[in-house]
C-alpha positions, 0 to 999 in steps of 0.5 A: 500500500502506497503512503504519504508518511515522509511527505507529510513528516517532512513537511512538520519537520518531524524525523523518523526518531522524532515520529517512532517516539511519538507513536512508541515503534522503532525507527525502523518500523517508521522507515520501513512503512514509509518505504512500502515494506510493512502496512501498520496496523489500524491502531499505529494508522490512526495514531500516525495521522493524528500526530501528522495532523491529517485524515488517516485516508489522506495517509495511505492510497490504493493502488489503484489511485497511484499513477 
């Protein structure tokens, strides 16, 4: 599943640290979200785009949306 996680961390100024803190997972776990390799669960989804400041559905694109 496609996302706007970096985009819309970057814009807040907010480091993959910063945001694993914030949402209490690794680093890691943030990077490997923002590049396509693990989908969050419902929870870390919601809590993701509440710290970003964004509607959870403006996070995460279908396929089918991406061209």
């Amino acid at each position: 599943m496609q996302n706007r996680i970096k985009e819309c961390r970057e814009k807040k100024g907010i480091s993959q640290g910063d945001l694993a803190d914030l949402c209490h997972v690794s680093r890691q776990t943030i990077n490997a979200i923002e590049n396509n390799k693990y989908d969050p669960s419902l929870k870390l989804a919601f809590n993701l785009a509440k710290i970003l400041e964004v509607r959870v559905d403006c996070l995460f694109l279908n396929e089918e949306d991406v061209s």
